[in-house]
C-alpha positions in Angstrom: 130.2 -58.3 -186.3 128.7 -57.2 -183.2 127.2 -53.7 -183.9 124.8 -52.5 -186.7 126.6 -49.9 -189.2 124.5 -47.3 -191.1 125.6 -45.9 -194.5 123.2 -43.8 -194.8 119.2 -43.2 -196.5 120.3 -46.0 -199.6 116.4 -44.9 -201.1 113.1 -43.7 -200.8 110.9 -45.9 -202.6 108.2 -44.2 -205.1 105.1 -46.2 -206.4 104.5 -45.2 -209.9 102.2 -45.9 -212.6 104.7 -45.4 -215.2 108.4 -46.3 -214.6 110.0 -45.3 -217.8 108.1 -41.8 -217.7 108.4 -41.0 -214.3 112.3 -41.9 -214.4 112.9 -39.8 -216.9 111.3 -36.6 -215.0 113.7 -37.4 -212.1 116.8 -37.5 -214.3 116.1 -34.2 -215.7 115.1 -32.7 -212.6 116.9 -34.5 -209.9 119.6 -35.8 -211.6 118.9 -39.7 -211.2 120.9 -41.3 -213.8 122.8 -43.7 -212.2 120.9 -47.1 -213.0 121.9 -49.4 -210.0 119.5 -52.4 -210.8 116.4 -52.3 -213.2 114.1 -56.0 -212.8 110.5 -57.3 -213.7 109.7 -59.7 -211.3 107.3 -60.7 -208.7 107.3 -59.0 -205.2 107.3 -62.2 -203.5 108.1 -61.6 -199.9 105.7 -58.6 -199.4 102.7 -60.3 -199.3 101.7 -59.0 -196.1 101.5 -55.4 -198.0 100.2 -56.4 -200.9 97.1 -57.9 -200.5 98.1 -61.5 -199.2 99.7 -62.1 -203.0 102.8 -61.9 -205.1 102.4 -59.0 -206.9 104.1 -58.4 -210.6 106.1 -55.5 -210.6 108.9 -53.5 -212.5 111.4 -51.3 -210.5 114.5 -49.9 -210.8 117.2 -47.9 -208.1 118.0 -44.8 -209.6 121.3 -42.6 -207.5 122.7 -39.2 -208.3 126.6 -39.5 -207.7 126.9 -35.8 -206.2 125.2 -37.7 -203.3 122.4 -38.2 -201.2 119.8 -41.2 -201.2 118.4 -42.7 -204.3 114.7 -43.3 -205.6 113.5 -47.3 -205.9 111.2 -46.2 -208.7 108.4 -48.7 -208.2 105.9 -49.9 -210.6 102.8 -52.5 -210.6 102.5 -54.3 -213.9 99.7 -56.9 -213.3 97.3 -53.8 -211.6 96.2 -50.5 -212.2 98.4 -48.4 -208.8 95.9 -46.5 -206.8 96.4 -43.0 -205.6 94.6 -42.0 -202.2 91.0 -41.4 -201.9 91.4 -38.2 -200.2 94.1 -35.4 -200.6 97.5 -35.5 -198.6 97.4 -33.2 -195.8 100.5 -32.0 -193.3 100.5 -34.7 -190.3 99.0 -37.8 -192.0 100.6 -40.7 -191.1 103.5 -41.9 -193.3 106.2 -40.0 -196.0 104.8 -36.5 -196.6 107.9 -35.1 -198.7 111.3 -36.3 -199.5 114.2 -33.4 -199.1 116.0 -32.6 -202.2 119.9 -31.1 -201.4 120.2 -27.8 -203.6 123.9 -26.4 -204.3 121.9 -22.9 -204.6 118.3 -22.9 -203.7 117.2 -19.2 -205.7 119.3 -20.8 -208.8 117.3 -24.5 -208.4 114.2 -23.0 -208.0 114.5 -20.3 -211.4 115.1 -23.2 -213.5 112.5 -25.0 -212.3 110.4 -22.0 -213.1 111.4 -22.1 -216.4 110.6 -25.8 -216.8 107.3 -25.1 -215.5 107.5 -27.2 -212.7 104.5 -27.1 -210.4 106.5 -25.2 -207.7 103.8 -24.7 -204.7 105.5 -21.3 -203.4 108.3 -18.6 -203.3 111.3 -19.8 -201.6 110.8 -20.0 -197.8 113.1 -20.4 -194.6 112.6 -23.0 -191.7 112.9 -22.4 -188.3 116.2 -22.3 -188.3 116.6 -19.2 -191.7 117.7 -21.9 -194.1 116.3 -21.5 -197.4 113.8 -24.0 -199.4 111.1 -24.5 -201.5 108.3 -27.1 -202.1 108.1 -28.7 -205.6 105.5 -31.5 -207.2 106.3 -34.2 -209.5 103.9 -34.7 -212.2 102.1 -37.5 -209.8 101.6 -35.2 -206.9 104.3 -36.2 -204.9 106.0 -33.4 -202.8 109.3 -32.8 -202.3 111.0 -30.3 -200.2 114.1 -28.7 -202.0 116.7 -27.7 -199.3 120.2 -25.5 -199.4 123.3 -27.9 -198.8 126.9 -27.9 -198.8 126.9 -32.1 -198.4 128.1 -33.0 -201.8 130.2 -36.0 -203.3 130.9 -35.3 -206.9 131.0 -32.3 -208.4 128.6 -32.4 -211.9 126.4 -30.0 -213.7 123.6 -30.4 -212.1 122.1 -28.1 -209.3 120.7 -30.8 -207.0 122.0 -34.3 -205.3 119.5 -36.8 -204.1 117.4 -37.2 -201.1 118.6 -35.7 -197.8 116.2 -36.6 -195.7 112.0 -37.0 -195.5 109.2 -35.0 -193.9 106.6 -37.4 -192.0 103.7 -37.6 -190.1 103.3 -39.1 -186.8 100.6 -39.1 -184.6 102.7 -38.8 -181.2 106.1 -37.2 -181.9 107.4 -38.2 -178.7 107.6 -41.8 -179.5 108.6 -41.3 -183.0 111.9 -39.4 -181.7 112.7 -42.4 -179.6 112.7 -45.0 -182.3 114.4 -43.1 -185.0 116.7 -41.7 -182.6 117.1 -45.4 -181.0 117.0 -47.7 -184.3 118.4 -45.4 -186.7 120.8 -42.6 -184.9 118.5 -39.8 -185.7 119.6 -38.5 -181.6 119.8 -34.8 -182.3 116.9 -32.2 -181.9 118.0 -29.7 -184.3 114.6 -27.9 -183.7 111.0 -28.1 -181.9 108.5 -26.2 -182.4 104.8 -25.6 -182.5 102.5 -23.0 -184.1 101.1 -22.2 -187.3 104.2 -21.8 -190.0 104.5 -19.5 -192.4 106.5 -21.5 -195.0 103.6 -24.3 -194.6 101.2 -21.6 -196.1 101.1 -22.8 -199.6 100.8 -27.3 -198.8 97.5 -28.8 -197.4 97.3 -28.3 -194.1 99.8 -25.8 -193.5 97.1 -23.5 -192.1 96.8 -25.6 -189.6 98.5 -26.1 -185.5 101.6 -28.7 -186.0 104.4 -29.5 -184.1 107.6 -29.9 -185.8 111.1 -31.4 -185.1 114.1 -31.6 -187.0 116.5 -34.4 -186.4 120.1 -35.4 -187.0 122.3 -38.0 -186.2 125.3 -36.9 -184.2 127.2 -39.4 -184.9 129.2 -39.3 -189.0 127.4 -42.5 -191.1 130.0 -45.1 -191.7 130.2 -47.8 -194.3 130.6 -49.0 -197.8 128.8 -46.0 -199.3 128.5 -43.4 -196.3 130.2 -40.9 -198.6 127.9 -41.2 -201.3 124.5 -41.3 -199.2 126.2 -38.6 -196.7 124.2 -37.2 -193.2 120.2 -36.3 -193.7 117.5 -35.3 -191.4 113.9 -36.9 -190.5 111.2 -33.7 -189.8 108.5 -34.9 -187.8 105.5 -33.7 -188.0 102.5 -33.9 -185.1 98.9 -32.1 -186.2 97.8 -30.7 -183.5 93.9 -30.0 -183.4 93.2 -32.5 -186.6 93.0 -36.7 -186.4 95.7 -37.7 -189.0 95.0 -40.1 -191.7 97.4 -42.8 -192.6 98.4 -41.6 -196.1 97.9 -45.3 -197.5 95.1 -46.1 -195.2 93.4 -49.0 -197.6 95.7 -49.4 -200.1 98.5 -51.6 -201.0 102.7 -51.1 -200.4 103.5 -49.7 -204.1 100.3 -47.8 -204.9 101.4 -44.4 -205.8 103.3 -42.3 -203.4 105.9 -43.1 -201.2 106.3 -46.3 -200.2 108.8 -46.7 -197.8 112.0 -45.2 -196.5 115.7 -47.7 -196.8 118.9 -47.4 -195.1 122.1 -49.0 -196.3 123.4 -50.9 -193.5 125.7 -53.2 -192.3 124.9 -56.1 -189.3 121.6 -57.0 -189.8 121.1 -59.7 -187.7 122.3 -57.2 -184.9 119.5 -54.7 -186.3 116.8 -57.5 -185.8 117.5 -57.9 -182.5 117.9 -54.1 -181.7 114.5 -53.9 -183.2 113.2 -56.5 -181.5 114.3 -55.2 -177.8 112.7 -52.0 -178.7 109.9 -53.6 -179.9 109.9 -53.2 -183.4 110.1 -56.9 -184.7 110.9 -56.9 -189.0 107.8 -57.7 -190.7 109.6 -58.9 -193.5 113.2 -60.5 -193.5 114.7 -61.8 -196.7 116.7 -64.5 -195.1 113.9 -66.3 -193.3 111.3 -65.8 -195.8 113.3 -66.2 -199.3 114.1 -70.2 -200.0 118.3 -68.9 -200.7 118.4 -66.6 -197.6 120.0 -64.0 -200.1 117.8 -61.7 -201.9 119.0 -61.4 -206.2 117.8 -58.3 -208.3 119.9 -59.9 -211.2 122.2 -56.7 -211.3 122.4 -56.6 -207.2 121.9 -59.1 -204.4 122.2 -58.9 -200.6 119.7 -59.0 -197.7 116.3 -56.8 -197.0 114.2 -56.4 -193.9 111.1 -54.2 -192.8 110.0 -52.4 -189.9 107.4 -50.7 -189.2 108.0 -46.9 -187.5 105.4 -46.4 -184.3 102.8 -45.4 -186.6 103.0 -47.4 -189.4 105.9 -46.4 -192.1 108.0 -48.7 -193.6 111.2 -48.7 -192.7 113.8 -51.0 -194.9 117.2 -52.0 -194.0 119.2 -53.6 -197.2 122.4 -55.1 -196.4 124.2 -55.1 -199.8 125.8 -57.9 -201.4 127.1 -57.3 -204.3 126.4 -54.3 -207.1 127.4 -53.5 -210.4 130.3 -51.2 -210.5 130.8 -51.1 -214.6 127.7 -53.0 -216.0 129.1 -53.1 -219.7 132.2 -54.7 -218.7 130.9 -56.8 -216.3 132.7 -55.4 -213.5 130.6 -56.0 -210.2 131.9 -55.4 -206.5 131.2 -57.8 -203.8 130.7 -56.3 -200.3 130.3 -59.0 -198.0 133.9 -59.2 -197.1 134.8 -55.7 -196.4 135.2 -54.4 -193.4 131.8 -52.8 -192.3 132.8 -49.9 -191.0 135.1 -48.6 -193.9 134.0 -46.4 -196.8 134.7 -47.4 -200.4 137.4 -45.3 -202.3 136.2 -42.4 -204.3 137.0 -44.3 -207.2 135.1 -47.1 -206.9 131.9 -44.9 -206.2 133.1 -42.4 -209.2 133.3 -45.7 -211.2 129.1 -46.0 -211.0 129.1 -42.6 -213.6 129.7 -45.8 -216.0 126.0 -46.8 -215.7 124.7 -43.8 -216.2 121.3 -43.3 -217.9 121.5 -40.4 -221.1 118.3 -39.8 -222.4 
């Protein structure tokens, strides 16, 4: 192996005060049924995010096979989470909204009418004309709802998983260099700056931002590049305000979202990528964890950190081994494969076996 391989965004991680009940709200509205791992146990190797101790905690990686990344639901069980002291506005400094793929944006957004959902506006366009629409979980976490034709499966539902995220930097210019750099994210779909209409109805969209789409031009490779598929990072720089960093005193899994993971392959070869561009991991399961491999009981393999220019946690997991048909105790060891190649459709189609029903 002499070259890092990216599947794809694997998750986005969401801090939550209540796993079971916020899980449930995804699955009906996102479609995250797909139950990859589910654990109680002690965060033990983020102790330089969580206050300088092991931290009890219950989480579980949620996917929606008509594609797109997953939500690591993330919950605290031996503290009360804590939500920001101050409200989220366009430009702080970390995950401002995770991108939802729509098969039909007008259709996605009437049902969630119906539901009730706390949708934040009509349906706007983006620099570009494509269609979306902000939407809030019941915990206040935003999420931008986008049109897409990047589909896996074919179910009933109208939206795959995350497609992307929304962040804040506070200098754009070297944000592009070390997602475009570390994680391929090397084409400038857009740039812009001004005062956007389809920010009007978000903190802070009345306000001067700069805004840049990215895209990797290169197709993801890998185990599950066909299930995770292409996404986008949308930077956003304020441009007359000092940005806040969203979890400015507070501790990696407090509510919101708590980091952003890629699916990769090599990651020795990403350590020292990072390093060169320096952008050391902060946290690397195979130095700090006594067994060098990293077991969530239902999934194993390797995890690092880095840290983006201003901050936001990157994670890199190198998977190991997953459960393909729980019940029969069917699981699917990676570590032999050949990096670059994508698992057959039927192995990923095989996953609908661990699907959550409510």
């Amino acid at each position: 192996m002499n070259k890092v391989v990216i599947s794809g965004i694997q998750q986005v991680g969401i801090g939550v005060s209540n796993l079971k009940e916020a899980w449930k709200w995804y699955r009906e509205n996102f479609g995250m049924d797909i139950r990859i791992f589910e654990e109680k146990a002690e965060a033990s190797l983020m102790k330089s995010y969580t206050g300088g101790k092991a931290r009890s905690r219950h989480a579980a990686l949620a996917l929606n096979l008509q594609g797109g990344g997953g939500f690591e639901i993330w919950q605290y069980t031996d503290r009360v989470p804590e939500a920001p002291e101050f409200d989220i506005h366009l430009g702080d400094l970390g995950i401002f909204a995770v991108k939802i793929r729509s098969k039909n944006i007008k259709r996605t957004y009437d049902q969630f009418k119906l539901r009730n959902l706390d949708l934040l506006d009509k349906v706007q366009k983006d620099p570009r004309g494509e269609e979306y629409f902000f939407v809030k979980d019941p915990y206040g976490n935003l999420f931008q709802v986008v049109s897409s034709n990047n589909f896996f499966r074919k179910e009933k539902k109208l939206t795959g998983a995350a497609d992307g995220v929304m962040l804040g930097t506070s200098n754009i210019e070297l944000a592009k260099k070390f997602y475009s750099n570390i994680l391929g994210y090397d084409q400038v779909v857009y740039d812009e700056t001004g005062i956007f209409n389809d920010f009007a109805g978000i903190n802070g969209g009345d306000q001067k931002v700069r805004r840049v789409l990215l895209y990797h031009s290169k197709e993801r490779m890998g185990a599950f590049s066909r299930l995770f598929g292409a996404s986008y990072i949308e930077l956003i720089e304020s441009a007359n305000r000092k940005p806040r960093k969203i979890f400015q005193g507070r501790l990696w899994g407090d509510l919101g979202f708590i980091h952003l993971c890629y699916d990769i392959r090599g990651m020795r070869e990403m350590k020292n990528m990072c390093e060169q561009d320096g952008f050391p991991f902060t946290v690397d399961s195979e130095t700090d964890h006594e067994n060098g491999v990293f077991d969530m009981g239902e999934a194993s393999g390797h995890f690092a950190y880095v840290e983006d220019p201003d901050g936001t946690l990157i994670e890199f997991v190198e998977t190991h081994k997953i459960p393909i048909i729980k019940k029969l105790g069917l699981y699917l060891n990676l570590s032999k494969r050949h990096p670059e190649k994508a698992l057959p459709n039927w192995v990923l189609k095989a996953l609908r076996f661990n699907r959550v029903k409510d």
